[in-house]
Structure formats: structure tokens, C-alpha cells
N, C-alpha and C positions, 0 to 999 in steps of 0.2 A: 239542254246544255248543262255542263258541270256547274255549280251555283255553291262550291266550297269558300270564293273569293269572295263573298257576300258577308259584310259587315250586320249583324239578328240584331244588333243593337238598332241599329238604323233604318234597317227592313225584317222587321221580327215576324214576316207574314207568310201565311202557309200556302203553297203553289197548288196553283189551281191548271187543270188546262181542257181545250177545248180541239175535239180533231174536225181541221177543215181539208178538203181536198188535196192543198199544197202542201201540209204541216198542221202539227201542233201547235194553238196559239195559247200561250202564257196570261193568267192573269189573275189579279188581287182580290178576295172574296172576305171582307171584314163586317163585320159588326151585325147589328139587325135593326129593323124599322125599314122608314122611305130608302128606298135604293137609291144613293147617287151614283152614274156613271161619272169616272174622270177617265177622258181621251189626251193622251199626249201627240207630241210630234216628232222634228227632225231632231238634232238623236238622239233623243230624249227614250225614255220607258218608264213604266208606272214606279220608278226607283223617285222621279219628280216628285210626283203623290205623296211619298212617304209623309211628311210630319201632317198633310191634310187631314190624308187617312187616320194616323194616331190621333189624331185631334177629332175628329167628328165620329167615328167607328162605335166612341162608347153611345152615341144617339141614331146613326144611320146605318145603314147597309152600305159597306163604299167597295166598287166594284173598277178595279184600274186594270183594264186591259194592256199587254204589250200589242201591238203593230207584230205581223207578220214581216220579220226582218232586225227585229229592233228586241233588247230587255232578252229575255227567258224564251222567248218564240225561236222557234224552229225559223231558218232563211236559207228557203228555198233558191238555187242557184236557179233556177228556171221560171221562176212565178215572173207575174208583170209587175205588181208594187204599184200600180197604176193607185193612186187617190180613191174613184171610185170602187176598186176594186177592193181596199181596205174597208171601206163603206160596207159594202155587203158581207164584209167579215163581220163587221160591228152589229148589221141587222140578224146574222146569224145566232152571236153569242147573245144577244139581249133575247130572241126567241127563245133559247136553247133554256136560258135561266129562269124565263120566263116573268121576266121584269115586268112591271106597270107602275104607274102614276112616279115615273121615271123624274131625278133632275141629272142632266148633262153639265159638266164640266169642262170645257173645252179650251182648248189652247195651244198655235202655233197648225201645222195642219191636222189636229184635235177639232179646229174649227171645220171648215168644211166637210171633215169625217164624220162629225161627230151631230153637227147640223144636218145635214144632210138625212140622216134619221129623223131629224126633227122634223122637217119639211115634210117627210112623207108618212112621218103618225104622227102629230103634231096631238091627237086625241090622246097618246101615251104618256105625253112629256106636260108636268107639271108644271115645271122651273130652269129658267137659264143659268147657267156661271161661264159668263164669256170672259177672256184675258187674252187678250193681245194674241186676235186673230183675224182673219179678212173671211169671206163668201161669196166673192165676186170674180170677177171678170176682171185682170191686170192688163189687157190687151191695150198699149197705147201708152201706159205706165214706164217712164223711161227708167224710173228706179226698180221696178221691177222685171223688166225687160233684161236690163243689164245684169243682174243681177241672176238670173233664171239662164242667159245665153253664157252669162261667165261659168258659172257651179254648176251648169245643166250641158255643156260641152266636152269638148275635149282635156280640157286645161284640168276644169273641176271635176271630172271623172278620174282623172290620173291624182290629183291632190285626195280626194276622198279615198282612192284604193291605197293610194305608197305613203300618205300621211294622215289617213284615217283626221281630213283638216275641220271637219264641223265639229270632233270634239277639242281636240289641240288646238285650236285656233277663235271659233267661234263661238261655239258653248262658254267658253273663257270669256270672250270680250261683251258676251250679252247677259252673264250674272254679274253682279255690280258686286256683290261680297263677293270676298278671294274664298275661291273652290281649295278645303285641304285635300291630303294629296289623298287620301282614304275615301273621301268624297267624289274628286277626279274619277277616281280609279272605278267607284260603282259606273261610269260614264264609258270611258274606255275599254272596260275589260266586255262588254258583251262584242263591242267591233274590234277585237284585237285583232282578228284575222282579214286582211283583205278581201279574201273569198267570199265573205260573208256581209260585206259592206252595199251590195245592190242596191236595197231597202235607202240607204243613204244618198246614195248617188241616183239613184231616178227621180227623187222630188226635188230637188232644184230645178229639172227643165220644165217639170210640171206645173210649177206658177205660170208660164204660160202652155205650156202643151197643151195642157187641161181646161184650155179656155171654155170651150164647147159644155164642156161639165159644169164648169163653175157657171155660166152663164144661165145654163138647167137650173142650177140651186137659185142664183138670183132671181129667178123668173118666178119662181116659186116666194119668194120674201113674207109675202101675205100672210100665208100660214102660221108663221112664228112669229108675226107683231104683235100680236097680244098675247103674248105668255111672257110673266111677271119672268121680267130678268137683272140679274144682279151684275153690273157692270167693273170689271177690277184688272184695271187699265197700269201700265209701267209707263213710266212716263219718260225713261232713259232706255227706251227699245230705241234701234236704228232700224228694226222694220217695221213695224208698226205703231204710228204713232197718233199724234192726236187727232192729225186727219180722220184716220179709220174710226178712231173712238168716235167721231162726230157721227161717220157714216152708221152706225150702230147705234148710235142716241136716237138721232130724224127716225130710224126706220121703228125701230120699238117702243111701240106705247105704254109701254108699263116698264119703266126701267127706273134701278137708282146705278149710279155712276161714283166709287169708290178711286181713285187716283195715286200712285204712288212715286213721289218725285226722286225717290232714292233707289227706284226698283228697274232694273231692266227685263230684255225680252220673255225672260224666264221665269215669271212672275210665282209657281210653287217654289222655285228653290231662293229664292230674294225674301220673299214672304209668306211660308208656307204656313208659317206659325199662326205669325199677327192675323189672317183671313178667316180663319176658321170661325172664331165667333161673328164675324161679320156674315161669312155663311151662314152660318147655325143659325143669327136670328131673323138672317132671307126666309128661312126654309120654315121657321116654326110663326112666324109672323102668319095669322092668317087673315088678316089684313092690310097689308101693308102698305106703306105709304112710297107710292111713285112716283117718279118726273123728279127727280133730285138728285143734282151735283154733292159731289164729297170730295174730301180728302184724307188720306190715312190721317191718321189711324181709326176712327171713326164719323162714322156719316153725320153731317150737320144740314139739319130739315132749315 
């Protein structure tokens, strides 16, 4: 797609892209060293990443894929968008690059995308950075339920095609700093077009549709419990909140848990800045000290 409306101060990064069956899929190719992948979500694109990326790139490789649907990606009127199916996008480009001793960045359904590689080469993947995402099974969840039959229906199909409502609406109410309108607009302008909004509108019912899947991944837990993971939790999400943080503490053996009480669902663009040396000295730490609670701004052992 045209990519003249792109702010180079903002996103000063050179477009990379990858042909899959459905389409070209878009995505970010900085720096050198350890490769981090960062997976974003709903309507999010690696435009999220942005200040991560400038910030860790002069030390890592930072690799931010768009979602087929979503960002710089080609959106196929006819693909599924199914969850899984993004999954095996992401197993394709990390082959293609031929990535190793990989750390995942995950967040929003980043996580299950993004884990879900992780579960099944867990021998590839070095390092976690989880932020306010789930890998389960919602079945029975009346906040998620609701939530998944409201935006996964009739109602929130028509609101996502004729008000394009996850960026106008939601994206708004889950950063806690006021989005300017240059900033907005990196958001808006890849969905401006209804046509083009599938990718948007199928993962709402997929919190539960995709029970069965998610349910795969949890079965699976085992494999990613002991890979040292870096916990950076928003503590003003309405979807994800401290429950799920718990559920992600209990299961990972090796975790530190960073907290931010002024940060909501969108935790790159709340805090994209302030994480970065918290990353940085996840990743260069090689041995680090785990099993510890934090809070921004820095981890207190």
C-alpha cells in the first residue's frame, strides 16, 4: 500500500516484505546482534514497536512484522485471518530469515501468535517479553464471552466496517496518554478503507471461536516454563489484567514481573521508551536474577 502518510520521523524504517500465498506480508528489519521478534495485535502494526525498535536496534536485531490485514500488509479480501493461521505466517517469516536463539515480544493477540512458535521450538527461543496478553482457553469467561459475542457478531462487524470502532473508539480508551492526531492517524490510515478491515473484525469472535486452538497452546505450557521471561504488565488494561498477570507468574519459572500503574492495554505506545533498558538488561543479563515482583520504573530485587 501507498506509505506516503507515514510520519520517517516516527517510523524512519526501511520496508521489508515477505510473499505468502495470500499476499505480501510487511515488516521491520533493524539493527544487528540477538534478533528480537516484536508481534503486535488488534489494530495495532509494528507502527507500536516504533520507539522499542529505536531504542534497542543500536544493540539487537528488531524484527516487527505487520499481521496479514493489518500495517503495510497486503489484506486479502478472501484469506481466513483465523489466529492460527497468522501463526504459521510468523513460523514462515522467522524460517525465511532464518532467525535463531530468538527473544519474542508479544502482545495483545501477539501473544498467542507469537507463543505459539514458542511452544513448538521452544529450542529456538531464548527470552520471553510478554505485555498484556492471555494463551488460554476463555471458554466460560463471561468477560470474555461478552465481549468476543458483542465485537465478534453482527453489531461489531457493522461498527468495525462503517466506523472502523477498534481504532476510533478503543485503541483511544486503552492508551492512557492522549494519542496526537499525527500519531492517530499512523492508526487509522492503514484501515481507512472498510474493504480492508477483515483482519479487524474476525479476532473479536476468535477469543472464543478459537477455543480449540487456544486450548492446543495451553496443553502445551510446559515447554515455555522455563525460558527466562520478562514480565511488563499495564495495570489500567480492561482486558487484561492482574488476574492474567498472575496466570503468567504461577506458570513461568523464571520470570521478573515489571508493573505499570499509569499504563494501559497498549503497553508499546504508553511505555515504549521507559522499557527499553529494562529489556536491554533482560537480554544482556546472563544471569539473571528471577522470581521478582517490580514496579515501573525499575525492578526492585
Amino acid at each position: 500500500m501507498d506509505d506516503q502518510w507515514i510520519n520517517r520521523e516516527e517510523y524512519p524504517f526501511a520496508s521489508h516484505y515477505i510473499e505468502l500465498g495470500p499476499g505480501r506480508m510487511h515488516y521491520v528489519d533493524e539493527g544487528q546482534g540477538k534478533p528480537i521478534v516484536m508481534l503486535h495485535g488488534n489494530p495495532t502494526w509494528s507502527f507500536l514497536y516504533r520507539n522499542m525498535i529505536k531504542g534497542l536496534s543500536g544493540q539487537f536485531r528488531c524484527i516487527a512484522p505487520d499481521h496479514l490485514g493489518f500495517g503495510l500488509s497486503d489484506k486479502p479480501g478472501d484469506w481466513s485471518y483465523l489466529p492460527q493461521d497468522h501463526a504459521r505466517n510468523l513460523e514462515i517469516l522467522i524460517k525465511k530469515l532464518n532467525l535463531q536463539d530468538i527473544t519474542l515480544v508479544v502482545q495483545d493477540w501477539g501473544g498467542p501468535i507469537g507463543l505459539s512458535y514458542a511452544l513448538n521450538h521452544p529450542q529456538n527461543v531464548r527470552r520471553l517479553v510478554i505485555m498484556n496478553t492471555w494463551m488460554w482457553s476463555a471458554h466460560g469467561d463471561v468477560k470474555y464471552e461478552t465481549f468476543s459475542t458483542l465485537m465478534g457478531g453482527l453489531f461489531g462487524r457493522f461498527m468495525i466496517k462503517r466506523f472502523n470502532v477498534f481504532v476510533s473508539v478503543l485503541l483511544k480508551q486503552a492508551v492512557q496518554k492522549k494519542l496526537s492526531a499525527d500519531i492517530y492517524r499512523h492508526y487509522s490510515e492503514p484501515l481507512k478503507n472498510p474493504a480492508e478491515r477483515k483482519g479487524c473484525w474476525v479476532f473479536p469472535k476468535q477469543i472464543i471461536k478459537a477455543d480449540e486452538w487456544l486450548e492446543e497452546l495451553w496443553e502445551k505450557r510446559a515447554n515455555i516454563a522455563d525460558i527466562p521471561t520478562l514480565l511488563l504488565w499495564g495495570m489500567k488494561d480492561f482486558a487484561f489484567q492482574e488476574r492474567e498477570l498472575r496466570t503468567w507468574m504461577q506458570l513461568l519459572n523464571h520470570h521478573t514481573a515489571v508493573t505499570f500503574d499509569d499504563a494501559g492495554h497498549f503497553l508499546p505506545e504508553d511505555k515504549g521508551v521507559e522499557v527499553c533498558p529494562l529489556i536491554a538488561d533482560f537480554l544482556q543479563d546472563a544471569e539473571p536474577t528471577f522470581q521478582r515482583e517490580a514496579s515501573a520504573p525499575a525492578p526492585v530485587v
